[in-house]
N, C-alpha and C positions, 0 to 999 in steps of 0.2 A: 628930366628931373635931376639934373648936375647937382652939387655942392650942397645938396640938402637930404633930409630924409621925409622918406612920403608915408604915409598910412593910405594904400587905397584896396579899397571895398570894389570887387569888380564885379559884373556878369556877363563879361563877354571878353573872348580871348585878347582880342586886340589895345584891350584897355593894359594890361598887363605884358604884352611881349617886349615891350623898349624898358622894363622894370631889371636893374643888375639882380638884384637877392628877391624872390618870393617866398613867404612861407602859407604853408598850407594848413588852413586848421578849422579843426574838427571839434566839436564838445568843448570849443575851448580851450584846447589843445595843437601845436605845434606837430602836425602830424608827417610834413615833409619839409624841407626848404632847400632851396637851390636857384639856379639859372630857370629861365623860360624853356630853353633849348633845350636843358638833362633832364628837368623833372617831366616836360611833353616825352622825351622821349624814353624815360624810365618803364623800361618791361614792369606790367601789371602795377604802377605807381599808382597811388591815389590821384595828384594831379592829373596824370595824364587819363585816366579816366572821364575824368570829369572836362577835360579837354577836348577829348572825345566828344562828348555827351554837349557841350556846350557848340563844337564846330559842326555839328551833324545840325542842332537847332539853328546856328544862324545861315546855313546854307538854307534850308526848308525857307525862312522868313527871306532870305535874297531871291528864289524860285518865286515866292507868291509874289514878289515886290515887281520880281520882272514879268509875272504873268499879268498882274494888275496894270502896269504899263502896255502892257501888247493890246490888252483889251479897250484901252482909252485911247492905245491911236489907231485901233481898229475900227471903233465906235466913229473918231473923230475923223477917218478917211470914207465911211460912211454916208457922213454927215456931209462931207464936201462933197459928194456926189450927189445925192439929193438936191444941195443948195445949185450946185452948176444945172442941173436935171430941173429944176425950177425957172432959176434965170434964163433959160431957153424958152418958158413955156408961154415970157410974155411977148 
């Protein structure tokens, strides 16, 4: 986002970390602003709260993502055994 200014509306950290200036706001209100880097790593900051709060959720959502995966090529190496366990039986 060079030579321009952006307005973005995020819900996930990584839409925001390559951002120079974020401001944080509340009620409408400018409640932090700074770099990605200070305000994540601001002792007891709002942002980084919420940084928190936001990396804790999308780990949970990559765990079910990769559990959901495990289970379809579990299902799907299953399934090739059956079908080999068939093609023998004629």
């Amino acid at each position: 986002m060079s030579d321009r200014t952006s307005i973005v509306v995020a819900h996930r950290l990584t839409t925001v970390e390559k951002c120079n200036r974020i401001a944080v706001l509340e009620g409408g209100k400018i409640v932090e602003e700074g770099a990605f880097t200070d305000l994540k790593n601001k002792d007891d900051g709002y942002f980084s709260h919420l940084a928190a709060g936001m990396a804790k959720k999308e780990m949970k959502e990559e765990k079910s993502r990769m559990s959901q995966k495990a289970q379809r090529d579990s299902f799907n190496a299953q399934l090739a055994v059956i079908n080999e366990s068939a093609s023998h039986m004629d």
